[in-house]
DRENMI-910110 format. One record per residue (C-alpha): residue in three letters; x, y, z. Coordinates in steps of 0.02 Angstrom, whole numbers, padded with zeros to 5 digits, always signed. Each point is the difference from the previous one (the first is absolute). Layout:
<vextors>
AlaXYZ;...
</vextors>
This chain:
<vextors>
Unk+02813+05379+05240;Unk-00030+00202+00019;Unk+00157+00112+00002;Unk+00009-00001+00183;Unk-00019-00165+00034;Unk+00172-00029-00124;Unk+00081+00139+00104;Unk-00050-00088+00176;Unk+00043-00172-00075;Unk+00181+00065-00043;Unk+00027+00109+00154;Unk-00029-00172+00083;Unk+00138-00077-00101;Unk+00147+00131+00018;Unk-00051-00007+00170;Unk+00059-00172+00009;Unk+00118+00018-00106;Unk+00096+00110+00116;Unk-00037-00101+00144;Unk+00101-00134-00082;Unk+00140+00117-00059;Unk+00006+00038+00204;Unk+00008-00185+00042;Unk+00127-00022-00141;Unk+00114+00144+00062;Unk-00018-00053+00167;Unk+00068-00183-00048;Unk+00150+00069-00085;Unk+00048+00109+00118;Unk+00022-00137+00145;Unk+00066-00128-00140;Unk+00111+00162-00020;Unk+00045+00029+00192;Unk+00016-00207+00021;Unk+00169-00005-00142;Unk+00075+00153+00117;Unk-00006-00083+00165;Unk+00032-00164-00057;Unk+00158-00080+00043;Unk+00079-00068-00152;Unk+00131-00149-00023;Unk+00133+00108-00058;Unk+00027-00074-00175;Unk+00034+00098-00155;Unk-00178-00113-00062;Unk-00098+00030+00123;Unk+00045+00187-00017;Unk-00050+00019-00156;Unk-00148-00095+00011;Unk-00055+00109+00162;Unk+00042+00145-00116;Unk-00099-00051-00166;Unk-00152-00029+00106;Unk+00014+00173+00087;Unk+00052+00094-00155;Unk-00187-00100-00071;Unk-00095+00053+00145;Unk+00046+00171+00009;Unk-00028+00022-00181;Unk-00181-00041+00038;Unk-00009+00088+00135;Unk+00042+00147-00120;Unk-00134-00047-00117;Unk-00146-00023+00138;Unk+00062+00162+00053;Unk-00008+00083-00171;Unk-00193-00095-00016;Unk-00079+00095+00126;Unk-00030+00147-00122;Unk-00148-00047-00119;Unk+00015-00198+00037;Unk-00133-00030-00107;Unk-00039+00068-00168;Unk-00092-00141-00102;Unk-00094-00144-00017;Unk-00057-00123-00160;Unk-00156-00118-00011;Unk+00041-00129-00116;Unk-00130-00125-00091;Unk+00013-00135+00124;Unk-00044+00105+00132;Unk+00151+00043+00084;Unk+00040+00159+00070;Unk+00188+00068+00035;Unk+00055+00141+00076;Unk+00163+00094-00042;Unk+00113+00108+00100;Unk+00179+00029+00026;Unk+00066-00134+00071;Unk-00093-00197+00030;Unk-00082-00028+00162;Unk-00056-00190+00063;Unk-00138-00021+00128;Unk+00069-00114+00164;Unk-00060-00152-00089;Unk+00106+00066-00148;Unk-00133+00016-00131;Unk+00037+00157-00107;Unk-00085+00165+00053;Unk+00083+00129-00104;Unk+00098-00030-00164;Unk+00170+00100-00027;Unk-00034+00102-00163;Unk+00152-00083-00099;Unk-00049-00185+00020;Unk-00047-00079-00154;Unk-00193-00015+00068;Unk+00004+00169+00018;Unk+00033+00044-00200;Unk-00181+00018-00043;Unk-00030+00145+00109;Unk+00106+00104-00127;Unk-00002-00106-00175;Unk-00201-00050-00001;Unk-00116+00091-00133;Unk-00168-00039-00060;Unk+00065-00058-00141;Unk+00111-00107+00097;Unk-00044-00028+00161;Unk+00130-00141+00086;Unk-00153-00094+00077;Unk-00043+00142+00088;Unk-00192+00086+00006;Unk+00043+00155+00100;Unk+00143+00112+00059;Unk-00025+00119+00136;Unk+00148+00122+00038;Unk-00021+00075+00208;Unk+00048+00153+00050;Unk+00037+00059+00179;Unk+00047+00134+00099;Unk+00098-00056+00159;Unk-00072-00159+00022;Unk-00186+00062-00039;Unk-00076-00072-00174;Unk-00067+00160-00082;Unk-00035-00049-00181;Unk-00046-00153-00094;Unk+00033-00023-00199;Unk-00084-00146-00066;Unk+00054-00058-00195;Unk-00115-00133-00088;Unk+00099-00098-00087;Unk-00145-00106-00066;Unk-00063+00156-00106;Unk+00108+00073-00160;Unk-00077+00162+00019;Unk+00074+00028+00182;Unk+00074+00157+00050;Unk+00162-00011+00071;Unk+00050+00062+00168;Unk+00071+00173+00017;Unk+00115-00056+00136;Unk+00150+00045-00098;Unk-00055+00173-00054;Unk-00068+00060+00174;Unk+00203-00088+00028;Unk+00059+00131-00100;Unk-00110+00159+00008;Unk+00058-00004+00207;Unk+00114+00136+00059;Unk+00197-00047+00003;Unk+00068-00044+00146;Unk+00197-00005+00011;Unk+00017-00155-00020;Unk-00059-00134-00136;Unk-00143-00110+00063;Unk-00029-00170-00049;Unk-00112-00052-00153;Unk-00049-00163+00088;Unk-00170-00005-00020;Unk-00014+00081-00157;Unk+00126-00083-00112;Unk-00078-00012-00170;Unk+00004-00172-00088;Unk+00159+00050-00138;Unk+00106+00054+00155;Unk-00034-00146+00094;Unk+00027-00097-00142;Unk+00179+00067+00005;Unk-00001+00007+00206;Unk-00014-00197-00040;Unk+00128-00047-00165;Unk+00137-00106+00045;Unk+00155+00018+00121;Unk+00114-00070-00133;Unk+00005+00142-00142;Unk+00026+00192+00007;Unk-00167+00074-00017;Unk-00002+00181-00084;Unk-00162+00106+00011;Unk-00004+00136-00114;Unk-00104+00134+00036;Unk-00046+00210-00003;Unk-00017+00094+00162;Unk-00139-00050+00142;Unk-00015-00190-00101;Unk+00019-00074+00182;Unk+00194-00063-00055;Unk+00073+00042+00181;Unk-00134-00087+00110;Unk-00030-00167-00117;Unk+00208-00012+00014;Unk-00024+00002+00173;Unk-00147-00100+00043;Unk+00099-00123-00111;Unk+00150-00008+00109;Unk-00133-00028+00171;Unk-00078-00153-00124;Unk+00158-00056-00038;Unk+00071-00013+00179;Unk-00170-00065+00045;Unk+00013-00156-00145;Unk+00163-00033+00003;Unk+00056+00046+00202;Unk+00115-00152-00001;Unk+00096+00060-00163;Unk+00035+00194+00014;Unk-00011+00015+00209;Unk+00214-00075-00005;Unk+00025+00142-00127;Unk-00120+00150+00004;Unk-00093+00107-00122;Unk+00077+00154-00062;Unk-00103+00154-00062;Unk+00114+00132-00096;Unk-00098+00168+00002;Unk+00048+00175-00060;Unk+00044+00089+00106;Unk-00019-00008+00216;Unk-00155+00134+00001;Unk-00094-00145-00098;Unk+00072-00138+00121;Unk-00077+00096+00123;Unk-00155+00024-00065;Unk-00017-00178-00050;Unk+00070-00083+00155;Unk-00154-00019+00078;Unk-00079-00118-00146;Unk+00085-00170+00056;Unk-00001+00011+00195;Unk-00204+00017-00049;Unk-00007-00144-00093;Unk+00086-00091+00162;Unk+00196-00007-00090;Unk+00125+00104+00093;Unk+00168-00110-00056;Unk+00037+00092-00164;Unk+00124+00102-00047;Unk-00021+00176-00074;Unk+00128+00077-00103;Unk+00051+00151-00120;Unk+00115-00018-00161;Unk+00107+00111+00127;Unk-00006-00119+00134;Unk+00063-00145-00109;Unk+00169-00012+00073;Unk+00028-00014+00170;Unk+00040+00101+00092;Unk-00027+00149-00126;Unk-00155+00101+00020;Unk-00028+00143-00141;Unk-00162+00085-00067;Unk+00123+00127-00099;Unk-00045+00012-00171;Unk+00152+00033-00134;Unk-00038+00116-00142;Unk-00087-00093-00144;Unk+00173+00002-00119;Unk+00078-00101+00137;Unk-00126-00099+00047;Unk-00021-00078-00183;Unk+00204-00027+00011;Unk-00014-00076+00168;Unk-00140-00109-00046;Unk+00079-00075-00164;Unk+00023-00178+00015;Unk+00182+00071-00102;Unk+00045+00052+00197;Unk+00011-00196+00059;Unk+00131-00027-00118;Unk+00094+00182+00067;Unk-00011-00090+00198;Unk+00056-00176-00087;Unk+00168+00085-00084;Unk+00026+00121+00162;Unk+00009-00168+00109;Unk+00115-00078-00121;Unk+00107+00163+00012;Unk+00021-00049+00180;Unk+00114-00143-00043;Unk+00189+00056-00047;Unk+00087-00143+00013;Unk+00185+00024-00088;Unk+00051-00047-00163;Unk+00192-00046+00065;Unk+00079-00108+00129;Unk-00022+00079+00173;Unk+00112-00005+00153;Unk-00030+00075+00157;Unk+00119+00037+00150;Unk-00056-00055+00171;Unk+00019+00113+00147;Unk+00146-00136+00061;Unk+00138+00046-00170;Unk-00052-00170-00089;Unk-00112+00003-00145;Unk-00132-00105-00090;Unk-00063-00002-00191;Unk-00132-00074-00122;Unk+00019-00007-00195;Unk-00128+00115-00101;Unk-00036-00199-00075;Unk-00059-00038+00172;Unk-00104+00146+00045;Unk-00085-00038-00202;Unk-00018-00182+00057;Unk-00082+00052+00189;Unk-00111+00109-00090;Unk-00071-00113-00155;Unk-00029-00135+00132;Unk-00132+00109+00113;Unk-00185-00023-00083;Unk-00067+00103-00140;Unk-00170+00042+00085;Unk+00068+00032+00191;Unk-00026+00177+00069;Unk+00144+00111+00024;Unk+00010-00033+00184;Unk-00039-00175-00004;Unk+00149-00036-00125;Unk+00104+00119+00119;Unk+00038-00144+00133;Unk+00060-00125-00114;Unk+00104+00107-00087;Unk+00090+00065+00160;Unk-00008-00165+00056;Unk+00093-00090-00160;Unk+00143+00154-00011;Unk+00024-00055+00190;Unk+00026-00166-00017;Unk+00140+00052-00166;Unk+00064+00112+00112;Unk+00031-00126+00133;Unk+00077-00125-00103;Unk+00112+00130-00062;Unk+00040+00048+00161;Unk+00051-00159+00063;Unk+00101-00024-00151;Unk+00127+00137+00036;Unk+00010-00049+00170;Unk+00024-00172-00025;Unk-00155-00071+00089;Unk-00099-00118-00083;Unk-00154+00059-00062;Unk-00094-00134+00021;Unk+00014-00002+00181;Unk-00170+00026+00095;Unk+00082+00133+00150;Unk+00119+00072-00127;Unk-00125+00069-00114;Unk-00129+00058+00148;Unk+00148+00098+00108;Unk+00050+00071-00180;Unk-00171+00030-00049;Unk-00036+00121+00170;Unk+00156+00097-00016;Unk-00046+00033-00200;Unk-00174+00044+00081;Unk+00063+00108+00108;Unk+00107+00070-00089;Unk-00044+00185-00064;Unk+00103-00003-00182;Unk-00093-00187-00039;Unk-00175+00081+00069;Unk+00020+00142-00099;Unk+00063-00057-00165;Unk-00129-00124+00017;Unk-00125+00114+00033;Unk+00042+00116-00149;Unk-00022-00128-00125;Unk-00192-00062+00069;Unk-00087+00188+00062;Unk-00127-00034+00114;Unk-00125+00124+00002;Unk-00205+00025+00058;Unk-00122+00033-00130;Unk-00024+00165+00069;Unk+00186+00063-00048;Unk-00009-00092-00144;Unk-00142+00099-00100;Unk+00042+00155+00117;Unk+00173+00016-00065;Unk-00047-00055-00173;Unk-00116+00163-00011;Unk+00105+00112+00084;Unk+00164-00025-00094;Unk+00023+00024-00186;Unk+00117-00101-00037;Unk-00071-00157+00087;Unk-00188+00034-00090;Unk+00122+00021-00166;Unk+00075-00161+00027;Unk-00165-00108+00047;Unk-00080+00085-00133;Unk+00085-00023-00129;Unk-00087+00025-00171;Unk-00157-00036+00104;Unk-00051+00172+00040;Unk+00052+00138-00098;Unk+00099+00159+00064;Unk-00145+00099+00050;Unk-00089-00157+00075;Unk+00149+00001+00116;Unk-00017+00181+00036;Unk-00170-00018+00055;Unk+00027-00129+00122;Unk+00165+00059+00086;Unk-00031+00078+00168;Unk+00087+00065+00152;Unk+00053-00158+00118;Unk-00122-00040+00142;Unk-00132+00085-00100;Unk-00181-00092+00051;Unk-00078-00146-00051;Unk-00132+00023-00133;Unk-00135-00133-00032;Unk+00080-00041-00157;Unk+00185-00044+00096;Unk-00111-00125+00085;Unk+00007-00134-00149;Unk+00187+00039-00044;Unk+00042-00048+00207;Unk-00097-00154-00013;Unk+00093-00034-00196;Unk+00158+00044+00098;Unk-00040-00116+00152;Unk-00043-00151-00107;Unk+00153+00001-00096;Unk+00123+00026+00145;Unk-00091-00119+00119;Unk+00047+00004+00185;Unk+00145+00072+00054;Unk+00045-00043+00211;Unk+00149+00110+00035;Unk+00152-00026+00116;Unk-00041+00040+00183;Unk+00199+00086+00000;Unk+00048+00142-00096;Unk+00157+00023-00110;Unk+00075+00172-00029;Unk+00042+00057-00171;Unk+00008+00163-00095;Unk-00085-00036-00135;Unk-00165+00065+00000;Unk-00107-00141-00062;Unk+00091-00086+00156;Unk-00162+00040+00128;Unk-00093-00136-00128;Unk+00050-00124+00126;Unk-00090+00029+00134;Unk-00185+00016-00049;Unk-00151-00029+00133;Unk-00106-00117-00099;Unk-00181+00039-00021;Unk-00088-00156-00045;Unk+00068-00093+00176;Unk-00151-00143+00007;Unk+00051-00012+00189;Unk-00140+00141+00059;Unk-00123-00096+00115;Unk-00201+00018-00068;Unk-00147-00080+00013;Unk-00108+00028-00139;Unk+00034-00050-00186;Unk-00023+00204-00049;Unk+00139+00055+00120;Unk+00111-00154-00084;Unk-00033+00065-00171;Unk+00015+00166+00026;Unk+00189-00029+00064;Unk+00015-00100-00122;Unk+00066+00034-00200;Unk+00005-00159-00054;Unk-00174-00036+00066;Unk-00096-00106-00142;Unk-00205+00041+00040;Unk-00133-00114-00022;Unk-00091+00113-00111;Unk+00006+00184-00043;Unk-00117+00128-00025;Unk+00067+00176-00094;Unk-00113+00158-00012;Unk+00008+00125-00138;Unk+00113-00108-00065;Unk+00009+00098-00170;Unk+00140+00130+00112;Unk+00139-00153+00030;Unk+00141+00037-00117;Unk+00088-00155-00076;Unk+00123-00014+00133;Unk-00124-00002+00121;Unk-00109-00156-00078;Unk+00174-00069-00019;Unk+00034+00021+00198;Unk-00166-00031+00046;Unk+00013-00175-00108;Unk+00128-00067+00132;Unk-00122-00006+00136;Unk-00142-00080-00122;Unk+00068-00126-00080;Unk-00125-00126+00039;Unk-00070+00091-00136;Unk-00156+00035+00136;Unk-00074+00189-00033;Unk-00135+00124-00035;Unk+00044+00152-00092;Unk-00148+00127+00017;Unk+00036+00169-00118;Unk-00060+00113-00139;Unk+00136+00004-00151;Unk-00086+00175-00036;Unk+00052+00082+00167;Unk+00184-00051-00023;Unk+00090+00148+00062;Unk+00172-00073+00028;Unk+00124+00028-00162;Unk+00041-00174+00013;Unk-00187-00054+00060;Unk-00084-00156-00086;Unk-00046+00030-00155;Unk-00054-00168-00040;Unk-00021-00140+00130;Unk+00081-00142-00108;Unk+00140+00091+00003;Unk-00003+00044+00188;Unk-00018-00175+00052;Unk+00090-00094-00132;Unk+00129-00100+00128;Unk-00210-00082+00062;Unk-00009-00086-00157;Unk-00152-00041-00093;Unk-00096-00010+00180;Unk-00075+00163-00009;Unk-00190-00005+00030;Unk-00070+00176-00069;Unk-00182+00076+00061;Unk-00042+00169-00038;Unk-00135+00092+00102;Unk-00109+00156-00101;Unk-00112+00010+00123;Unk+00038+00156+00110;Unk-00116+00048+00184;Unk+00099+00119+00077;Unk+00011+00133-00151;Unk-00141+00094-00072;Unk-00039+00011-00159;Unk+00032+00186+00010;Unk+00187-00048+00066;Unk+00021-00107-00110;Unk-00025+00106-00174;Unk+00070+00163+00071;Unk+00186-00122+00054;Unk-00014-00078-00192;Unk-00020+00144-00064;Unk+00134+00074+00079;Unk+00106-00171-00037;Unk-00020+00029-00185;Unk+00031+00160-00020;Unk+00162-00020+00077;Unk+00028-00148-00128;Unk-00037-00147+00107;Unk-00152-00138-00064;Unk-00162+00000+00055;Unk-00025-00160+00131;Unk-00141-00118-00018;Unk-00098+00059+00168;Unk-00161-00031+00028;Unk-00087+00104+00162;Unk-00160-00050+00082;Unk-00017+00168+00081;Unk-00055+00161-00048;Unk+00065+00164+00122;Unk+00024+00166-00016;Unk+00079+00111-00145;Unk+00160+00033+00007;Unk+00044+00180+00088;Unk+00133+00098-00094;Unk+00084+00146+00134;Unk+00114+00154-00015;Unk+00072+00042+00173;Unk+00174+00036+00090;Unk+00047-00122+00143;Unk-00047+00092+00130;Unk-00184+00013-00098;Unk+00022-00202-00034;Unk+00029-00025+00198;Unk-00133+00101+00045;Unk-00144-00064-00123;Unk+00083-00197+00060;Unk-00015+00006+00176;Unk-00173+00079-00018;Unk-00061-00128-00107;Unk+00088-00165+00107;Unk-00072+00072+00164;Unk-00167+00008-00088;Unk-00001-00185-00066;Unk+00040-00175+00061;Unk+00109-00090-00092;Unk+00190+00055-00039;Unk+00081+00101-00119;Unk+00182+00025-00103;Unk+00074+00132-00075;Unk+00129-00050-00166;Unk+00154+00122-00035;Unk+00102-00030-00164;Unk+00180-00042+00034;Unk+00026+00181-00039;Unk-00100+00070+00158;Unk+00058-00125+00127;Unk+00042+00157+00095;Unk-00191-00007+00025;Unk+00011-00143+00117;Unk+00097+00093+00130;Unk-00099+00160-00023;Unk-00160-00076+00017;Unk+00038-00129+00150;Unk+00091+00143+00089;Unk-00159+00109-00006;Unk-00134-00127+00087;Unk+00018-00162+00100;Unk-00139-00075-00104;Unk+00145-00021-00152;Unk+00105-00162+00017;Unk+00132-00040-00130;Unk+00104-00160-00020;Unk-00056-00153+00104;Unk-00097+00118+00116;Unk-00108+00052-00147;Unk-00089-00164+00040;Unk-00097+00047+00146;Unk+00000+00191-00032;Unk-00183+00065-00038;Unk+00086+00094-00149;Unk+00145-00089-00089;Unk+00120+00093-00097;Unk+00123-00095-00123;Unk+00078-00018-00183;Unk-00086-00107-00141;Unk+00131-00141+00023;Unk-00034-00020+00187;Unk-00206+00010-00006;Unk+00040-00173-00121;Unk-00147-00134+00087;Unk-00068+00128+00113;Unk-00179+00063-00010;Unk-00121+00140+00078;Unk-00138+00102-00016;Unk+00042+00167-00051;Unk+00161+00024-00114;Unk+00071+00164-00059;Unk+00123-00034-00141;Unk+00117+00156+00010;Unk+00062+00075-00178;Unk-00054-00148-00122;Unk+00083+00068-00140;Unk+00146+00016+00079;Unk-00013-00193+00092;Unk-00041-00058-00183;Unk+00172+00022-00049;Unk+00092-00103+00138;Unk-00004-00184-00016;Unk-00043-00094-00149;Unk-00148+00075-00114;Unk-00108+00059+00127;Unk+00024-00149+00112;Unk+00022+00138+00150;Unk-00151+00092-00022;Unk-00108-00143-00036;Unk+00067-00120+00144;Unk-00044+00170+00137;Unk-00170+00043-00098;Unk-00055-00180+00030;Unk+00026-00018+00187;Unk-00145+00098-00003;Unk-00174-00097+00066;Unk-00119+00129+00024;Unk+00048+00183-00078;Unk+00154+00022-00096;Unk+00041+00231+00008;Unk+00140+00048-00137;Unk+00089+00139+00069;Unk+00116+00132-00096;Unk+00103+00099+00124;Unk+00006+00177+00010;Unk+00196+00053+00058;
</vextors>
């Protein structure tokens, strides 16, 4: 068959093919429109039966939606003669015969993992490329013949201009990656790997293959994908609604602990404090510090003249009998509830009522409830507090960090931490709310207030922030409210930057043990970053499934030596990177900003594609210069879909582009840890990476 034949034979096809994605979407949506209008028999079953079949069909809806852009990208021959083939989602003709195979069925595997040397039963692959809904290329692989060429479908991938947001790697996924799209839903699966290895997009065409295989499992409780920072949510968020999965949830370590929302970085000497796994036992001994409950007898006068006691014997008793392992709040009630019930008797006793009596003891108990002595004595010996005035008061008062800390942190550990009251939430308070939330449990406050001087007394009233009352309708807006929320599986991104106390927060909502960690161990920029993944994930067990990708397409070789070479020099190790693509030199520059705008713009308006400029912590004043001066600079989460992006090393962290000018590289390859800066903005670099040494 000649060349145009094959492209007339497989115009045919995705012609079909997208006449049966209409039919399809047309079927849902009156399935769809037929749960709305129908009347329902107004049980709680039939409810949620009406509502897991609508929740299903709009979910597919989603995905037929998400299909209509490249619907078909493959198609296999096998030995036997049969032909599949594959696009984004499965499509069944009306006598339900298969027409198009979803890329992460288990049929579907050979398209990626078949080589001449081991072919899977198959005799060709042919990978289709369109534009719109036109076929435009054809690339045939013989997998018959050992001395085939392989496609360059992945490199043409690559050597595209940047758009601002990732695309998906689809049809391209090479056969290690989709070995590791594929492992198991049971372990935590690390992949190792250098810059422009394809980490990012394998993690998350894993989590669309996962949904896909195991909808019935992780559709009650979600998939959660833990990125650096929001700029790279944003540029990433695009990636599963392509691949036809829209219910996941996307997070920062700032965004951890609801409702909290930081990106503010603390300076590295506090961040390594901060992110000490020493700081969960600081939050366990500033809870405890919360309970004063006296040493001697206590007697307290009632607003009426009479009085009622309980024996320090008692209150030792009341206390040893509450469990071990129970929150703070959680053993709160009882306790209250048990130096009641002592009080009651007691106060039957001097009045000469029996105790024992059913209506005695409840009118005595609601006049000792109501009475403001008994509420506040009470009160005083059990504080109630949020986990937002908990760690906010511990780092803003000396002498309550001094007494949590104990011989834990030294003097000048304290000093660094101690701040003014109300100060902001950095990303690394996010793991000491969520340590502080877990060990206080849920607190529900009294709807009436009681006065008191004392200024701890406002404690008593506190809004609480994890209400589960909130009507949603998706399981991503349940989570997301959510703390407690355990997820089906979890996906973290550059996950060399999560400090100890993260991992350890992020463990609570993983501990099905479920999860793909994607990082680089030598871009670990955080003081208390990974430096070792055993020891980042040793509450998973022995479960950890370790790949490690050396391949790198979105680097050039030029990139990638001028970035090591930097990397080393600064102390740092040389990574074990292999490019397939050679580019252009590296361009050294001498100018002063307004020169660096200038030469920039000139170049971006000249050039498809997008471009970033890097400033060392020490310039950050460059940001506001530079995106003052043009509307073509974005910073922050804007930077995303500005032509010209200008950020800091930490924030260009899983972000690529064409053009990058890494500003003073002798002074970035000071900050972090051995050159991890400088090497971590050199390599976001795809096409030409400029070096630039300002001129003041």
């Amino acid at each position: 068959m000649g060349a145009l034949d094959a492209l007339s034979e497989e115009q045919a096809f995705v012609d079909l093919a997208y006449r049966h994605l209409a039919r399809f979407t047309e079927q849902l949506d009156e399935r769809i429109e037929g749960i709305r209008t129908s009347p329902g028999t107004g049980t709680a079953q039939d409810l949620l039966e009406k509502q897991a079949l609508f929740d299903s069909l709009v979910q597919q809806r989603s995905s037929a939606e998400a299909a209509t852009r490249r619907l078909c990208f493959g198609r296999t021959d096998a030995l036997d003669g049969q032909v599949h083939h594959l696009g984004r989602i499965g499509l069944r003709d009306e006598r339900g015969e298969p027409v198009l195979l979803d890329w992460r069925a288990p049929s579907a595997a050979g398209f990626y993992q078949a080589t001449a040397v081991e072919p899977m039963g198959l005799r060709r692959r042919r990978r289709i490329l369109t534009r719109d809904r036109e076929v435009t290329h054809l690339e045939d692989e013989d997998l018959l013949d050992p001395s085939a060429v392989v496609t360059d479908a992945a490199a043409r991938a690559v050597d595209a201009p940047r758009a601002g947001r990732m695309a998906d790697i689809v049809a391209t996924i090479a056969a290690d990656q989709d070995r590791i799209v594929r492992s198991p839903l049971a372990q935590v699966t690390v992949v190792q790997g250098g810059p422009g290895t394809g980490k990012t997009v394998v993690a998350l065409h894993r989590a669309a293959w996962l949904l896909y295989t195991y909808r019935d499992r992780l559709a009650r409780d979600g998939v959660l994908v833990v990125g650096p920072s929001s700029a790279f949510l944003r540029y990433i968020d695009h990636v599963l609604p392509s691949l036809g999965e829209t219910d996941v949830v996307l997070l920062t370590p700032g965004q951890l602990y609801p409702p909290v929302s930081t990106d503010l970085p603390d300076r590295p000497e506090i961040a390594a404090i901060k992110g000490d796994l020493v700081m969960a036992r600081v939050i366990a001994n500033a809870v405890r510090q919360r309970i004063r409950i006296p040493l001697q007898d206590v007697t307290i006068t009632l607003a009426d003249g009479g009085q009622v006691g309980i024996t320090a014997t008692k209150l030792e008793q009341v206390t040893r009998s509450l469990p071990r392992n129970g929150t703070f709040h959680g053993n709160r009630d009882p306790f209250l509830t048990r130096v009641l019930d002592h009080l009651c008797r007691d106060r039957a006793r001097r009045s000469g009522d029996d105790p024992d009596d059913p209506d005695v003891r409840a009118q005595i108990l609601s006049d000792l409830v109501d009475d403001p002595a008994v509420r506040r004595t009470l009160n005083l010996m059990w504080l109630p507090i949020s986990p937002e005035q908990l760690v906010d008061r511990m780092l803003s008062r000396p002498e309550l960090l001094a007494a949590a800390a104990g011989d834990l942190l030294t003097p000048e550990q304290q000093r660094l931490l101690l701040r003014s009251a109300g100060a902001p939430w950095t990303v690394d308070d996010v793991p000491l709310l969520d340590e502080a939330a877990e060990r206080l449990g849920e607190f529900r406050p009294r709807t009436r207030p009681v006065e008191r001087s004392d200024p701890d007394y406002a404690e008593l009233d506190i809004v609480d922030p994890f209400a589960r009352n909130r009507p949603s309708t998706t399981v991503a807006e349940r989570a997301l409210a959510d703390r407690d929320w355990v997820y089906g599986h979890v996906i973290v991104d550059e996950a060399q930057e999560l400090s100890r106390m993260a991992w350890r927060a992020l463990s609570r909502r993983c501990t099905r043990r479920s999860m793909t960690v994607v990082g680089d161990l030598q871009q670990t920029t955080h003081p208390a970053g990974a430096r070792d993944w055993q020891e980042a994930l040793n509450w998973a067990g022995r479960n950890i499934d370790l790949h490690t990708l050396t391949v790198t397409y979105r680097i050039t070789r030029q990139t990638a030596e001028s970035a090591t070479a930097l990397l080393t020099a600064a102390g740092g190790s040389a990574p074990d990177l292999h490019p397939i693509r050679d580019g252009e030199s590296t361009e050294s520059l001498s100018l002063d900003t307004e020169g660096l705008a200038r030469l920039v713009l000139a170049r971006a308006a000249g050039q498809p594609g997008r471009t970033a400029i890097v400033v060392p912590d020490a310039r950050r004043d460059l940001v506001t210069t530079l995106t003052g001066s043009h509307p073509d600079f974005g910073a922050g989460d804007e930077s995303i879909d500005a032509p010209i992006a200008v950020l800091d090393a930490r924030s260009t962290k899983g972000l690529e582009f064409d053009d990058v000018y890494v500003v003073d590289p002798a002074s970035m390859s000071q900050q972090g840890t051995l050159g991890s800066d400088v090497y971590v903005a050199c390599t976001r670099a795809t096409q030409r990476l400029h070096l630039v040494d300002l001129i003041d």
